[in-house]
C-alpha positions, 0 to 999 in steps of 0.5 A: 745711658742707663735704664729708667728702670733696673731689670732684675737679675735671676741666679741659676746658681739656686735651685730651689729658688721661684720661677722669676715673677712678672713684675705685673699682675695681669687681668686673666680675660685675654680671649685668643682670636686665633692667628690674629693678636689677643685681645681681652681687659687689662689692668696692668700698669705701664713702664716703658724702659728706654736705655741700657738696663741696670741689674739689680743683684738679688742675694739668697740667702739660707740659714742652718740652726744649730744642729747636734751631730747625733740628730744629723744621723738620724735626718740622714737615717744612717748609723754613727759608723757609716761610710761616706759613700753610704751617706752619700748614697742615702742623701740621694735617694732622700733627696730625689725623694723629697725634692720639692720638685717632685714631693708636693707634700706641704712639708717636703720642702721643710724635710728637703733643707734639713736633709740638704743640712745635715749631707753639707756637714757630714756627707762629702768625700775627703772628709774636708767637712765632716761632723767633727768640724761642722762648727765653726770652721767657717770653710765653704761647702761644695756646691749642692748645684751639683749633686742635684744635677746628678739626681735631676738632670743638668737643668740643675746647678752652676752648669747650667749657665755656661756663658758669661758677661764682662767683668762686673756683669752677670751671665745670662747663660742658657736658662731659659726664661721670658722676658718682660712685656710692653704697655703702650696705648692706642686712640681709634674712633667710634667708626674705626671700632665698628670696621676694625683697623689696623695701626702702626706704632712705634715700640723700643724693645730690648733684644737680643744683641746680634753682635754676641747672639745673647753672650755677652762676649766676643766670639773665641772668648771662653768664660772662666770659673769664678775664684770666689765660689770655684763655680758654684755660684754659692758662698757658704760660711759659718757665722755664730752657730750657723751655717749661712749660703748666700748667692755668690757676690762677685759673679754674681751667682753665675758660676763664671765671668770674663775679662772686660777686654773680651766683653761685647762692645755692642751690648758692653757684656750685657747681652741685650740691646734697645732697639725701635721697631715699627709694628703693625697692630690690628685691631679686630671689628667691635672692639670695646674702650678699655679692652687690650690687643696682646702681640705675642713675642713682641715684647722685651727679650729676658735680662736673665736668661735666653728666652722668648720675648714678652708680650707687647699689650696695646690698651685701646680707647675708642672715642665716644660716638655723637650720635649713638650709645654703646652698652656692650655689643648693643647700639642704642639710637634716638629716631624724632619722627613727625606728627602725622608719622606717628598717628598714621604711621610711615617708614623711616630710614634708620643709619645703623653701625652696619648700614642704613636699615628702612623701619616702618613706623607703625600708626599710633606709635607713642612717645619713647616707644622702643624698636629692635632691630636684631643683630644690627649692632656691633661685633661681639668680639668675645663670641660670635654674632652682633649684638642689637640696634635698639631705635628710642622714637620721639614725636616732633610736636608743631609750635606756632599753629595758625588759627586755622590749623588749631581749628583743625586740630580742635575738630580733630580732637572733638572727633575722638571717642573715649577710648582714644581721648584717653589721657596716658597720665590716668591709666591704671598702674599695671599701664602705667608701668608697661609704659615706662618699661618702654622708654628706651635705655637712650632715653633714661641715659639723656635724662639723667645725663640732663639733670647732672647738667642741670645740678653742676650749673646750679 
């Protein structure tokens, strides 16, 4: 079976080339939760790869113009008569200079190429490439892998990658590198995002193969050096006045391969498997729709390297609540209480997300009028705390009176004094908008929500 995507293939032979990308872009706000998973907001899209991986080879390639052999000399800094130890030893000290690596001028990499050009015609010992026949020659530069090891260290070159794959397969050698990560999602309801919970899912990771440890070979097999590029990992050529490298095409920039009799029958030479694991998941009190749960070293092993495993990002949805609003960390609540409750005031008890909580109503209490309870809300998980229970109080007015019961009320009402008789619709406009800053957020969501419905029946 193969992938339902291709994995890219990174080359050690290249030096110079870019870490290998992440094939996502990713929304920075990932919050550490100390020992327990990250958790933060995400965007990153979903892939799911789910058999054997296909590679795809990416070429490099890197071009030298036409250069006169007196402009080599000057790039060089040497005399026309230098010896080719002294060029040898005047590239070192320019290279170790201006390496990109290390010189973070903006033109050091421009300078590094035109130094790197003017040693791989003039520079090698033996004389095999000389200026005399730099052009046209079509003969094959040694390997600059190599002569970086030297400056910089063995992180360099085709000696890096010191294993192998079978035969059309590339190696996944030593360079370390991480491997991609895996997106899945996951359902909970209002109650389980209020207390947290932890859940089981099943992933199917690539990994390591047991079998090689990673190699790609059997164990006793030894890698041999590629025939084409002698190890390099680079081909280079002349091509009309230019001198082209690009990555080696037959092992496709490792430097190495071996025989298919000695490939791996596990990972058949790849060095990586698919595999089903169950993981446990814990999803932290206060979690929020949207947000992401990130399981480090949970994700796929790298196709191009030995390396630590990518992440696993779990994308959570929370079911919405019947009964309250969630802005944030703060709960928003709609209490109805009766008549006689609000004009003469009583306690009622109040099911927070944290328990129930007994609210006195104070006498008078109006329409809409809005109660705070601090730090009764949901578990802010990004920082510390709760957020609040707001409660948006509504008066449960009586229908169908008696004659009786209107008389009571009518003597009632006649009982007022002004102050009291005083209609709310004919208060002042400093009253009038003190009062409807009191509506609670509940209140405004359940109009608007209303006159939607009412547009979309229409």
């Amino acid at each position: 079976m193969a992938f339902n995507r291709p994995f890219y293939q990174k080359h050690f032979c290249s030096s110079l080339s870019k870490a290998f990308q992440p094939r996502f872009s990713y929304n920075p706000s990932i919050l550490s939760l100390s020992s327990k998973p990250l958790l933060g907001f995400s965007n990153k899209v979903y892939s799911n790869p789910s058999t054997q991986p296909s590679f795809i080879n990416k070429r490099e390639f890197h071009s030298t113009n036409f250069v006169k052999a007196d402009d080599l000399y000057k790039i060089l800094g040497v005399s026309k008569d230098a010896t080719t130890s002294e060029i040898k030893k005047k590239y070192y000290q320019l290279a170790k200079k201006l390496h990109p690596d290390v010189n973070k001028s903006p033109n050091s990499k421009e300078e590094f190429f035109k130094i790197q050009e003017a040693y791989d015609v003039s520079g090698f010992p033996g004389g095999g490439y000389g200026f005399s026949d730099a052009y046209g020659s079509g003969r094959t530069a040694p390997s600059m892998e190599d002569i970086f090891s030297q400056i910089f260290g063995s992180g360099f070159g085709a000696n890096a990658s010191n294993t192998s794959k079978g035969s059309g397969s590339f190696n996944r050698g030593n360079f370390s590198s991480q491997g991609d990560d895996i997106n899945t999602t996951i359902n909970i309801t209002f109650a389980e995002a209020i207390s947290g919970v932890e859940k089981k899912i099943r992933i199917n990771p690539i990994v390591e193969c047991s079998t090689c440890d990673g190699n790609g070979h059997k164990k006793g097999a030894k890698p041999k050096k590629c025939a084409s590029c002698k190890g390099t990992g680079r081909q280079t050529f002349s091509m009309g006045g230019f001198m082209v490298q690009q990555t080696c095409s037959s092992c496709g920039g490792s430097g190495s391969s071996i025989s298919k009799q000695d490939s791996c029958n596990s990972c058949s030479g790849r060095g990586v498997v698919q595999t089903s694991e169950t993981v446990t998941v814990a999803i932290p009190a206060g979690v929020d729709n949207g947000m992401t749960v990130e399981m480090r070293s949970n994700g796929n092993s790298p196709v191009d390297g030995k390396g630590p495993r990518g992440s696993l990002y779990v994308h959570v949805k929370v079911a919405e609540s019947d009964v309250y609003i969630r802005q944030g960390a703060d709960i928003y609540y709609d209490e109805t209480i009766s008549l006689s409750q609000a004009l003469l005031g009583g306690e009622v008890t109040i099911p927070t997300v944290q328990g129930k909580v007994d609210v006195t109503i104070k006498p008078g209490t109006q329409p809409f009028d809005e109660l705070r309870l601090r730090g009764k809300g949901m578990k802010k998980v990004q920082s510390f705390g709760h957020g609040d229970f707001y409660i948006t109080v509504n008066i449960a007015i009586p229908k169908n009176l008696s004659d009786i019961q209107k008389d009571l009320a009518q003597k009632f009402l006649d009982s007022l004094d002004d102050n009291q008789k005083q209609d709310p619709n004919n208060k002042s406009s400093s009253e009038k908008n003190s009062a409807k800053s009191k509506k609670g957020l509940f209140a405004k969501l359940k109009d608007q929500f209303s006159g939607f419905q009412k547009k979309k029946k229409q």
